[in-house]
C-alpha positions in Angstrom: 49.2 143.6 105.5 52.0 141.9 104.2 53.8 144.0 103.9 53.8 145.0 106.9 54.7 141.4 108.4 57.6 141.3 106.3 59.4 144.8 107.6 58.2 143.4 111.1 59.9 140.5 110.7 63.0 142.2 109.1 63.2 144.5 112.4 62.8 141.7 114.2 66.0 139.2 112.5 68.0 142.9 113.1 67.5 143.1 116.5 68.3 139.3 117.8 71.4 140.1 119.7 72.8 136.9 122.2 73.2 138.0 125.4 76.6 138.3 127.0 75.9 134.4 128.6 74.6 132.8 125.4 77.5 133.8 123.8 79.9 133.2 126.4 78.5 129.5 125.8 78.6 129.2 122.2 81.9 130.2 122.3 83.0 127.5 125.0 81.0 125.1 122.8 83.3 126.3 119.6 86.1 125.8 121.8 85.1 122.0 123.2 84.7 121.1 119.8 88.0 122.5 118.3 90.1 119.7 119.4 93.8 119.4 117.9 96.0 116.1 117.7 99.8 116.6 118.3 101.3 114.4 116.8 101.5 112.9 113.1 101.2 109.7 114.6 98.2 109.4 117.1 96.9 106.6 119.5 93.3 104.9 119.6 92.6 106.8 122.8 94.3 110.4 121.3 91.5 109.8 118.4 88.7 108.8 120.6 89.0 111.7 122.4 89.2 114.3 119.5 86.3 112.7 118.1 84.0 112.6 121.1 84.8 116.4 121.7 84.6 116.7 117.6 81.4 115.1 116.7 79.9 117.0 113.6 76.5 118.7 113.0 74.5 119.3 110.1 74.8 123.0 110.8 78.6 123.5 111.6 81.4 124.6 110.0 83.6 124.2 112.4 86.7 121.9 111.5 86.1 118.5 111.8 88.3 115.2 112.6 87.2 112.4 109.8 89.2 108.8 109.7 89.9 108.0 106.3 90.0 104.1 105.9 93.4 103.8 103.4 93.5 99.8 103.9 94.9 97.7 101.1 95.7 94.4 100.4 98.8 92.9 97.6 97.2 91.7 94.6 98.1 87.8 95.9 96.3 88.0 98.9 95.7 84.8 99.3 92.4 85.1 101.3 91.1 87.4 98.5 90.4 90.3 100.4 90.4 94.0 99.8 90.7 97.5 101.0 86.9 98.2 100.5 85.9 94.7 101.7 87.5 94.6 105.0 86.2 98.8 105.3 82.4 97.6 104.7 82.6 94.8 107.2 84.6 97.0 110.1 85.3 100.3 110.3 85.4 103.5 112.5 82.2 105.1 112.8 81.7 108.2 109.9 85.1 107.0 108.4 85.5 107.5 104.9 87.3 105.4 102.5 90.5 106.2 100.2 91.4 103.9 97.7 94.6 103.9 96.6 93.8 101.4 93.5 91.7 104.0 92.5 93.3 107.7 93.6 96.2 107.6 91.3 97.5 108.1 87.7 95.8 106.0 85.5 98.0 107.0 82.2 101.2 105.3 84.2 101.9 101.8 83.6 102.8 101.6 86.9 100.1 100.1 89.9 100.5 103.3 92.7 101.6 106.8 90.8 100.6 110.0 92.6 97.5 111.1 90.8 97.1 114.3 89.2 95.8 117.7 91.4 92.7 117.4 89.0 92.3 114.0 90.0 92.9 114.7 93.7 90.8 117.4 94.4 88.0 115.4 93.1 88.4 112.7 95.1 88.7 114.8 97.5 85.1 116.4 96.7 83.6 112.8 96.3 84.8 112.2 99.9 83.1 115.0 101.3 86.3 116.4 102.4 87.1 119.8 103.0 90.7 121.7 103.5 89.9 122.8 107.0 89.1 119.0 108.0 91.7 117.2 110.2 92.4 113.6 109.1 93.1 110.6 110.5 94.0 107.9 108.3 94.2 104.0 109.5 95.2 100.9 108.1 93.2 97.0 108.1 92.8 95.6 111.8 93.7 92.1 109.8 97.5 94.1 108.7 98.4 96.5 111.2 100.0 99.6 109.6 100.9 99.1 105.8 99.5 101.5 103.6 98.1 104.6 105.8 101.2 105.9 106.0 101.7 106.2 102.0 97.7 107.8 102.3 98.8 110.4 104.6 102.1 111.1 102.8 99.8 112.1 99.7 98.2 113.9 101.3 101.0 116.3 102.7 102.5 115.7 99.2 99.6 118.1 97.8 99.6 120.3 101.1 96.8 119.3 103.1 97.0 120.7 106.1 96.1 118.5 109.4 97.0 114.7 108.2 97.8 112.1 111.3 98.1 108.1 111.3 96.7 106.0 113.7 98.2 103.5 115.7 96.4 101.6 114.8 93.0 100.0 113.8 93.8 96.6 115.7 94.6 98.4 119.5 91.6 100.1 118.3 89.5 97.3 118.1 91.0 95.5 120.7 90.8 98.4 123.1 87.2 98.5 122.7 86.4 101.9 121.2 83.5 101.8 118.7 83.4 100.6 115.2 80.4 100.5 112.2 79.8 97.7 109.4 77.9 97.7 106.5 77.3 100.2 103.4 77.8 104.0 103.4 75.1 106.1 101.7 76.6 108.5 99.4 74.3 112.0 98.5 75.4 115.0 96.6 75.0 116.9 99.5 78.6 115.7 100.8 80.4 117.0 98.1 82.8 119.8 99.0 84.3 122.1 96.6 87.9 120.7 97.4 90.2 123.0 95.3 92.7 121.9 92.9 96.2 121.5 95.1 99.8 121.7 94.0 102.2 119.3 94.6 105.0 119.7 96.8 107.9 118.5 94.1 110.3 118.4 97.2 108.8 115.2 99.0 108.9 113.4 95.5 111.8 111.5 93.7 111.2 110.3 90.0 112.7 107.6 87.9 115.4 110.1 86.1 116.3 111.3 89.9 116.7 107.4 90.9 118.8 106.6 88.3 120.7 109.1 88.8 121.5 108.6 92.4 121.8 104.7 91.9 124.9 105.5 89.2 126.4 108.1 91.9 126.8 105.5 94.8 129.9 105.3 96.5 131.3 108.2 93.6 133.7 110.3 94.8 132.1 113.6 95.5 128.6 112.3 95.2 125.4 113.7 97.2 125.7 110.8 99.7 121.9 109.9 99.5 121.0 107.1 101.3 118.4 104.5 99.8 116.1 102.4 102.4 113.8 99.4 100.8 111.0 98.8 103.2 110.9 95.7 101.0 111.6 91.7 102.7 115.2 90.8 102.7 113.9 87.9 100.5 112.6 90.4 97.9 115.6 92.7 98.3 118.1 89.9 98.3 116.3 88.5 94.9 116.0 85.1 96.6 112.1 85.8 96.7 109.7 86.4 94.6 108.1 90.0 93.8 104.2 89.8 94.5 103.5 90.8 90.8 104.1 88.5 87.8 107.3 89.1 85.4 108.9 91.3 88.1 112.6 90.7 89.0 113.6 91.2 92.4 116.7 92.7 93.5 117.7 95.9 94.7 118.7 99.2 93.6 122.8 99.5 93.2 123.7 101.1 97.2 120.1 100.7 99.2 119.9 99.6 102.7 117.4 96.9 103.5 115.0 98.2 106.0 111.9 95.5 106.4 108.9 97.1 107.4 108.5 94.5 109.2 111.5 95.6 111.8 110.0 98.6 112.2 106.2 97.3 113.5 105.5 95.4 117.0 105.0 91.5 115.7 102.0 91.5 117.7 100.1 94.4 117.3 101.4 95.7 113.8 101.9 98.8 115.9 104.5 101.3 114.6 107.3 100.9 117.6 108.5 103.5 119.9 110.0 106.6 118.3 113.8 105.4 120.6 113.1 102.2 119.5 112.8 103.1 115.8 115.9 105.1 116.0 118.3 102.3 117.5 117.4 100.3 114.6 118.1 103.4 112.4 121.1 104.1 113.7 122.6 99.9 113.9 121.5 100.0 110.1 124.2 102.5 109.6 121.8 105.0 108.3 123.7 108.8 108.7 121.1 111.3 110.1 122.6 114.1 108.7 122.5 112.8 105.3 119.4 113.1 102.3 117.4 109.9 102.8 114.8 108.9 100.1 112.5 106.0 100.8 111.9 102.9 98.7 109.8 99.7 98.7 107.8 97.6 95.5 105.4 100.4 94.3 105.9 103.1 97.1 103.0 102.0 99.5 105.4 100.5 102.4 108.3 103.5 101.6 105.7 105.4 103.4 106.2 103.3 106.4 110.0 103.9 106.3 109.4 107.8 106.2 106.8 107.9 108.8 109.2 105.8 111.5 111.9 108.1 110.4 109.7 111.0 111.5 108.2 109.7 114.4 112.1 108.8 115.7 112.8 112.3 114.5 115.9 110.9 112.6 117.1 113.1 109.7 116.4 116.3 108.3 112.5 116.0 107.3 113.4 118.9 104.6 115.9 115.9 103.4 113.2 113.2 103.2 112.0 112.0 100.3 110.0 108.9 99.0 110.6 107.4 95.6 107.5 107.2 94.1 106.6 103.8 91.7 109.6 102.4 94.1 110.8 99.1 92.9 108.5 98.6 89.8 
């Protein structure tokens, strides 16, 4: 008799066929859900809109939009807060959170070192994040943008493939779209099986490479690279201090100052307009059609620099670059 039931029931999985409607609507379902963003950088209402027509289900494996909370904090803060603190207490609902203190290269002296592809696929896995997933990384409400851009420039660094910033977690907020508090429960059913990534040496400048282009400037026949410090005048200038003990400010020999500051709306901490970014690009003296590499203290706020640059579409992005360990 059991027998029987079982090659019943075999015919019967066989034969389960939709009908022409049902899968006329799965397939406008599939197509709701698969919602693409534009642009690298994205507004609140852009995001809301993705992830309303995005929102995941324990049975999908369709492509998914997923913030990723990349909010850091200098080592002075002087209120004492942190990345993970400020993502526990507000957050954008099923947003994960990157940690930049933690994804990195541990064997390097220095504080913000791309990790290894070892070390950033598992992170990766630990995130619950898979290749086909679109991301949206955002910064603190308290900052405004700071360190998302350098979060989503590691992540195009080892090729994933749909990265976009938002701007930003404070219009968010303000603008009234939903946010979360509290712990996230982690379970070993969101690990992925994130694979081991290469890294794209072409986005990267290293300490030899530096050097070198710092005893170059203003050499006759020289590269012409130009070197922008998202750093404070203060700090470029050496009249200020650097934020971490026993460092000298200054500047490297030929760099143009480029505040981060300049580059954000004072009261929203909003990236600016891509013609606005431009003029000041262009009154900076900065050459378009020259290499640019980006600089700042550890290569957090160079990211800032390089995603302005993009968003102005200024420069060859083949000729971009960011110095990574910057200023340290």
């Amino acid at each position: 008799m059991a027998m029987v039931l079982s090659g019943l029931l075999r015919r019967v999985r066989l034969t389960v066929n939709p009908s022409p409607h049902c899968r006329q609507a799965l397939q406008s379902l599939s197509n709701s859900r698969n919602i693409s963003l534009q642009s690298y950088i994205v507004t609140p209402q852009e995001l809301s809109n993705a992830l309303t027509k995005n929102i995941p289900t324990k049975v999908s494996t369709a492509p998914r939009i997923i913030p990723l909370c990349a909010s850091w904090f200098f080592p002075n803060d002087r209120q004492g807060r942190t990345g993970f603190k400020v993502f526990q207490a507000k957050r954008i609902p099923s947003a994960r959170f990157f940690d930049i203190d933690a994804i990195k290269d541990h064997d390097s002296p220095y504080p913000h070192m791309l990790p290894s592809p070892e070390v950033f696929a598992k992170s990766m896995q630990d995130l619950g994040i898979r290749t086909d997933d679109t991301l949206v990384v955002y910064d603190s409400q308290e900052l405004g943008i700071f360190s998302a851009p350098r979060v989503g420039w590691t992540l195009k660094v080892f090729g994933h493939p749909e990265v976009h910033i938002l701007n930003n977690f404070r219009l968010w907020v303000e603008q009234g779209y939903a946010t979360e508090s509290g712990d996230i429960a982690t379970t070993a059913e969101r690990r992925t099986d994130y694979p081991i990534p290469s890294i794209n040496t072409k986005m990267v400048v290293h300490f030899a490479q530096m050097r070198d282009i710092a005893k170059d400037h203003g050499k006759e026949g020289a590269e012409g690279i130009q070197v922008l410090d998202a750093r404070s005048r203060g700090r470029w200038a050496g009249t200020e201090p650097e934020p971490r003990p026993g460092l000298s400010s200054g500047h490297i020999p030929g760099s143009i100052n480029v505040p981060m500051s300049e580059l954000l709306n004072p009261h929203t901490g909003a990236l600016l307009s891509g013609d606005e970014l431009k003029t000041i690009f262009e009154k900076k003296g900065i050459d378009p059609q020259k290499p640019i590499v980006s600089s700042c203290g550890t290569g957090v706020t160079a990211a800032v620099i390089d995603a302005a640059l993009g968003e102005a579409g200024f420069g060859n992005p083949l000729d971009r670059r960011l110095y990574d360990g910057s200023w340290t």
